[in-house]
C-alpha distance (Angstrom), angle and dihedral (degrees) to the residues before:
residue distance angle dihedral
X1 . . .
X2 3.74 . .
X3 3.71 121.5 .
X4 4.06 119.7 173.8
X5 2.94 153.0 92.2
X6 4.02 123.4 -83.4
X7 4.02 142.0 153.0
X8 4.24 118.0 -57.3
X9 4.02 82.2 -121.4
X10 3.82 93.5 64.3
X11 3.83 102.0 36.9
X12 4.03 99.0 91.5
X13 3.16 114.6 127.0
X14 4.02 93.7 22.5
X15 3.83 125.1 123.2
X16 3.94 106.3 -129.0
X17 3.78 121.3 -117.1
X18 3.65 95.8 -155.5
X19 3.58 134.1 19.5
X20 3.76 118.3 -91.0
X21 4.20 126.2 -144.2
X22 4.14 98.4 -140.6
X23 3.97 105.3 -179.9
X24 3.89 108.9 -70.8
X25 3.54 88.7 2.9
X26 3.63 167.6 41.4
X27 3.48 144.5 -108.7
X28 3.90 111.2 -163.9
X29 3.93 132.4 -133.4
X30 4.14 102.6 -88.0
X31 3.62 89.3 35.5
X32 3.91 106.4 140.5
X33 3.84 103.0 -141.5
X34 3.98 115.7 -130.1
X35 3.84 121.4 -170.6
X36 3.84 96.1 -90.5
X37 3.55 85.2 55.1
X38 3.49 94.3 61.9
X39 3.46 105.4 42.6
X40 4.15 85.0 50.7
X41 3.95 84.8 60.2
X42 3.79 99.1 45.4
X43 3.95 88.5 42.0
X44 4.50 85.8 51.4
X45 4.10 83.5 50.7
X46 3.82 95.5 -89.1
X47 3.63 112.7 161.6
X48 3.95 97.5 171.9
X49 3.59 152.4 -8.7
X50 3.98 145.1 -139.4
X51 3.77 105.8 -123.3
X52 3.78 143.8 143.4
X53 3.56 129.6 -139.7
X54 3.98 126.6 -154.2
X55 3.34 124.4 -116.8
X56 3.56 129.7 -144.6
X57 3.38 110.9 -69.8
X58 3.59 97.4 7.5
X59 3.77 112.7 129.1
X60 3.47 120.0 -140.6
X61 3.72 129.6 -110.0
X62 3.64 100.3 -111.3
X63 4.07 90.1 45.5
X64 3.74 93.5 51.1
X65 3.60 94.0 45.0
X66 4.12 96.2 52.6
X67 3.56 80.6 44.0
X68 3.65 112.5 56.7
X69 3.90 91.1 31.3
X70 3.81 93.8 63.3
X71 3.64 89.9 53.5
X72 3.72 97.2 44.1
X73 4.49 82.4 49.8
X74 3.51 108.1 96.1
X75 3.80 130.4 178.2
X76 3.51 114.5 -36.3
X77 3.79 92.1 18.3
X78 3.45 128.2 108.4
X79 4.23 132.8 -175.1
X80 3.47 124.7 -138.0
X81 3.94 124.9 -148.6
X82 3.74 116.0 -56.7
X83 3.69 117.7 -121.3
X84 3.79 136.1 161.1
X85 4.24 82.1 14.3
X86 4.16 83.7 -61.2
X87 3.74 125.4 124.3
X88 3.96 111.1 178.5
X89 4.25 112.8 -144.2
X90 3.44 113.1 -143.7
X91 3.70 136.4 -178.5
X92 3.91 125.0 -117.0
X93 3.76 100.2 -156.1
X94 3.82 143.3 30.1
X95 3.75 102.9 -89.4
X96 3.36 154.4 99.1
X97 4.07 125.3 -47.6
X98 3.90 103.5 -134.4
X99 4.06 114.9 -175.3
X100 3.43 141.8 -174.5
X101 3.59 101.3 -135.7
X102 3.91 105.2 -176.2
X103 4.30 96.4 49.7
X104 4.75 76.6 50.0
X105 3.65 90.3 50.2
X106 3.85 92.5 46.7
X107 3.80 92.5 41.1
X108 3.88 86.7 54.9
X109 4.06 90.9 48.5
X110 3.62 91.4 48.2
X111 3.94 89.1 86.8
X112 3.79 136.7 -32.9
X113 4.07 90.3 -112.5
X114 3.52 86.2 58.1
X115 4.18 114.3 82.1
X116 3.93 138.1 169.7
X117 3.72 117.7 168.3
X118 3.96 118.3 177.1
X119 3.69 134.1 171.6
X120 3.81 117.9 -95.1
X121 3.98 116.3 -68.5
X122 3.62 114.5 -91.6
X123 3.50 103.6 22.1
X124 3.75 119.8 150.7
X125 3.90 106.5 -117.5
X126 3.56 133.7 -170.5
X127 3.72 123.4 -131.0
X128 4.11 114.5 -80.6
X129 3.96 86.4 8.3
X130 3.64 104.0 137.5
X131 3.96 111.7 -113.6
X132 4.02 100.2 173.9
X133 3.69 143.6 -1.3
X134 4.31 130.6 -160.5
X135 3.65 111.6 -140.1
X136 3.79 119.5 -174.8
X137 3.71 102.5 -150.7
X138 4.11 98.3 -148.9
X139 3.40 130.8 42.4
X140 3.91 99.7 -106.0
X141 3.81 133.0 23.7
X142 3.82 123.9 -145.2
X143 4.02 98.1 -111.5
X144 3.85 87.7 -118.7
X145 3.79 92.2 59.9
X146 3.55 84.8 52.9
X147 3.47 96.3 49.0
X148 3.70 83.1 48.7
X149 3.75 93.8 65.1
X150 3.90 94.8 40.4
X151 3.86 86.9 69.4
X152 3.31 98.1 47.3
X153 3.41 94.0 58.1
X154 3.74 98.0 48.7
X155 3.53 88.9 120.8
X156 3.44 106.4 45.8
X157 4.32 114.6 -125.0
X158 3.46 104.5 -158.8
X159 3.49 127.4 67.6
X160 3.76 141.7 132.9
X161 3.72 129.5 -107.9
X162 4.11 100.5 -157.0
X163 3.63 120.5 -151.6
X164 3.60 114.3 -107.5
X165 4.29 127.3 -157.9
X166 3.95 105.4 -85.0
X167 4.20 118.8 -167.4
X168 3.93 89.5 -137.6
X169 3.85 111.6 -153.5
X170 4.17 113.2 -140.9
X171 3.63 126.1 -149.5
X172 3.73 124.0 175.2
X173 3.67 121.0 -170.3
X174 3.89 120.5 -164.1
X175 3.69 140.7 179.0
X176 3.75 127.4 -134.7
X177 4.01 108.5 -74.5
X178 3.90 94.2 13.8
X179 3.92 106.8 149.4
X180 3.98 109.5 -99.1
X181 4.01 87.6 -146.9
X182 4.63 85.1 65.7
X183 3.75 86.9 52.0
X184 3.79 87.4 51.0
X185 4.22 99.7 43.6
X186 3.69 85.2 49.9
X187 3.54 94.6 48.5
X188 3.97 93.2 49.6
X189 3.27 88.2 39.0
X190 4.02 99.0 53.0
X191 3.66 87.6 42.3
X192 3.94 93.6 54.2
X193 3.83 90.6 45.3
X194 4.12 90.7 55.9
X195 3.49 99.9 40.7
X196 3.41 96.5 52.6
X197 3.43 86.4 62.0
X198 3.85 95.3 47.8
X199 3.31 99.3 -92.3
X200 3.87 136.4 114.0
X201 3.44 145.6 -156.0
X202 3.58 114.6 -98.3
X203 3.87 102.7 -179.3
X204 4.21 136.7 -1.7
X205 3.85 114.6 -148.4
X206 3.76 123.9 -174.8
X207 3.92 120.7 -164.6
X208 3.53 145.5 146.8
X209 3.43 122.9 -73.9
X210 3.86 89.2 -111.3
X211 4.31 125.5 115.0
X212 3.89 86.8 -133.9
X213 4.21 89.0 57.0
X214 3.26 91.2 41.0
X215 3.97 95.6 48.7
X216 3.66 95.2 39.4
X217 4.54 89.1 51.1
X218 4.11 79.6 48.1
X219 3.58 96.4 51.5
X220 3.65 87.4 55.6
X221 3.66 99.9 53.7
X222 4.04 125.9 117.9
X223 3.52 97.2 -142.6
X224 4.03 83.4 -158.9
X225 3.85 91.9 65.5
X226 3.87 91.8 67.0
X227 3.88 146.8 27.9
X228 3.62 99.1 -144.6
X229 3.51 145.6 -13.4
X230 3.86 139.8 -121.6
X231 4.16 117.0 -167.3
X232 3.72 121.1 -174.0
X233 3.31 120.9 -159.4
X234 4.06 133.1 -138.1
X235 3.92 75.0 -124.4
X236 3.47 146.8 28.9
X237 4.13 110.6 -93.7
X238 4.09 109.1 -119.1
X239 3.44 97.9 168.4
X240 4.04 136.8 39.5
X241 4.04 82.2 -132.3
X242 3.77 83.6 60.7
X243 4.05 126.0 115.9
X244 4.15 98.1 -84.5
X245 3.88 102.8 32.4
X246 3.94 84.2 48.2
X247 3.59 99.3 46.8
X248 3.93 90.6 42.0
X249 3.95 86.8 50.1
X250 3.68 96.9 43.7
X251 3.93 86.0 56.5
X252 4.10 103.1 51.7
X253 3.78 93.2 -85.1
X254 3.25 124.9 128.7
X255 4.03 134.0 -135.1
X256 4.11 107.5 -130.2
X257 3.50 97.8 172.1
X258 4.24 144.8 -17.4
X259 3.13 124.0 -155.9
X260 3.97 131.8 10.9
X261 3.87 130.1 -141.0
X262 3.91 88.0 -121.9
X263 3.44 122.5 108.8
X264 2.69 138.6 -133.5
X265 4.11 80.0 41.6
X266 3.25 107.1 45.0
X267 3.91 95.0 144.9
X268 3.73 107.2 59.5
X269 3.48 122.1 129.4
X270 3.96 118.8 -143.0
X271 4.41 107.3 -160.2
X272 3.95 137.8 146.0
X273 3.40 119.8 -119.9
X274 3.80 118.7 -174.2
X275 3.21 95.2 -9.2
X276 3.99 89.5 -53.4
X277 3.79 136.9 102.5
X278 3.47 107.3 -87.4
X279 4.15 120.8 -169.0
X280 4.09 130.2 -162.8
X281 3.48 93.6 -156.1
X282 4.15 120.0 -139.0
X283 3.52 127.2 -116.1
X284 3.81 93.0 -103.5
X285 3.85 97.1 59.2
X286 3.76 90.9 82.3
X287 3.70 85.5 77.6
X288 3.49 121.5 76.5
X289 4.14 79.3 -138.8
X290 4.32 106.1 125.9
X291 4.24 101.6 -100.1
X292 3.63 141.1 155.0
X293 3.83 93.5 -81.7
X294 3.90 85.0 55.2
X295 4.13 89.3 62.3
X296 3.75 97.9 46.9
X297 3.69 94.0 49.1
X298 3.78 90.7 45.0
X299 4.33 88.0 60.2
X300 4.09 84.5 36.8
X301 4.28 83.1 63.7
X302 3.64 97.0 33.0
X303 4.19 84.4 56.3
X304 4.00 90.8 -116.2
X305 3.52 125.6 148.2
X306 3.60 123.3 -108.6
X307 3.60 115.1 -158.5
X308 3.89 139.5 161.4
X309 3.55 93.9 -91.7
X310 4.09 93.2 47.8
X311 3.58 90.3 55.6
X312 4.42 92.4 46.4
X313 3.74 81.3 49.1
X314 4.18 100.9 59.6
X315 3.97 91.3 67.5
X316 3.55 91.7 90.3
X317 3.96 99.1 74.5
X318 3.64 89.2 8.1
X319 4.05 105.3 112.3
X320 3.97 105.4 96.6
X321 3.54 138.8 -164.8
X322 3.55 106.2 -66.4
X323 3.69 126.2 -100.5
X324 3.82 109.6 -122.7
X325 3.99 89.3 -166.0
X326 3.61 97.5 57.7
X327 3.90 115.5 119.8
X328 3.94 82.8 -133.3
X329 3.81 121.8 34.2
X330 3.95 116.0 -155.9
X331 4.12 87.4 -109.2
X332 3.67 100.3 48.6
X333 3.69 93.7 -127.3
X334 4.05 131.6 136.4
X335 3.80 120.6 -78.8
């Protein structure tokens, strides 16, 4: 491709660089310039122009970009119109952004012309919120760069995991002389949190705070009248002997992982219970306040797996705004 600077009289056919000011008006950046063009800009006192010129074989900006961007589109993803060598990604469903992040980075190290810029993995999107955009930084591409990008993106990275309706089973655990009215905000609360995400609350136990209550209400389950569970404790779990993970243990489930380097949420417990996911909730989840609990049960909805290693791999991002309410703020100071 071409890129200078030359006389008015030999620009047609040129895409401009810059914008140019032509008597009453304007021609914009992009602009390919035909012969009336010109002789309008020589006749306003225009001597020359910024433009470039493809090459053969070069593949213009607006090409590439609608191009590479509906190969990088995977499910749930759709691409709007290119323009300006830009085509914006956006999702078609509430749900969860999942990414392969090494075939981005080697997209984006193919060649400098060659951009894709997402949001972060996992992020809970909205339908037709924009998650990514391709942006061919000059006006033309060498059709080998191109070709470059195509197989890079043979397997598309971007796609969207959409929420789907979840029967959420609720179990409340509470000590002698705990306060109805926190049993009740965390209910709301829960319930809020699940159906926003499409989801609904099957079934509300209450029970002591005991592993033999706790066992017994298990034992009676029908794991058919739910998809997963959620248990909060009358306190938070610090140990896998602890009430939940030993009740969910004694009763064929299974402890995946406890704890989480998230914060605030720190202390949630990740199991399988009958076969089904199966969550000690932390302290913080009976806010409606964004936590770790929040991003597990987001991938729970979305149908993504949630293993040991997920969980190890949220730190990075993982320290939230701070809680002022909690009994013990990260710093240690007076509240």
């Amino acid at each position: 491709m071409f890129f200078g600077t030359i006389p008015v009289a030999e620009a047609a056919g040129g895409v401009l660089a810059h914008k140019v000011k032509a008597g009453e008006g304007v021609l914009p950046k992009g602009h390919v310039l035909s012969t009336e063009d010109c002789q309008g800009l020589a006749r306003a006192g225009v001597s020359e122009v910024t433009i470039a010129r493809l090459a053969p074989g070069d593949v213009a900006e607006d090409e590439a970009a609608r191009l590479l961007a509906s190969l990088a589109a995977g499910p749930g993803i759709r691409c709007a119109e290119a323009f300006t060598g830009r085509v914006n990604l956006f999702s078609e469903a509430n749900g969860v952004l999942v990414l392969d992040e090494p075939a981005i980075h080697a997209f984006n190290a193919l060649d400098e012309g060659l951009t894709l810029a997402t949001l972060p993995p996992y992020r809970r999107v909205k339908a037709d919120e924009m998650v990514g955009t391709v942006k061919i930084i000059p006006f033309a591409l060498p059709g080998a760069v191109v070709e470059a990008g195509r197989k890079a993106l043979a397997k598309p990275p971007i796609r969207l995991a959409a929420f789907r309706p979840k029967r959420v089973g609720l179990i409340l655990l509470a000590t002698p002389g705990m306060k109805s009215s926190v049993l009740n905000k965390t209910a709301l609360v829960t319930a809020e949190r699940v159906a926003s995400l499409g989801g609904e609350i099957a079934f509300e136990h209450r029970l002591p705070h005991r592993k033999e209550a706790l066992v017994e209400a298990l034992q009676a389950l029908d794991p058919k009248a739910f998809d997963f569970l959620i248990v909060f404790g009358a306190a938070a779990i610090s140990d896998r002997r602890d009430v939940i993970p030993a009740a969910m243990e004694a009763t064929g489930g299974r402890v995946i992982h406890l704890g989480m380097p998230v914060d605030p949420g720190n202390l949630l417990l990740v199991a399988e219970w009958a076969g089904r996911p199966a969550l000690g909730a932390p302290g913080c989840a009976r806010s409606p306040a964004e936590n770790g609990f929040d991003w597990v049960l987001e991938r729970l909805f979305a149908d993504l797996p949630v293993t040991a290693r997920d969980i190890r791999a949220m730190g990075v991002g993982g320290l939230l705004m701070e809680i002022i309410s909690r009994p013990q703020p990260r710093a240690g100071e007076e509240m």
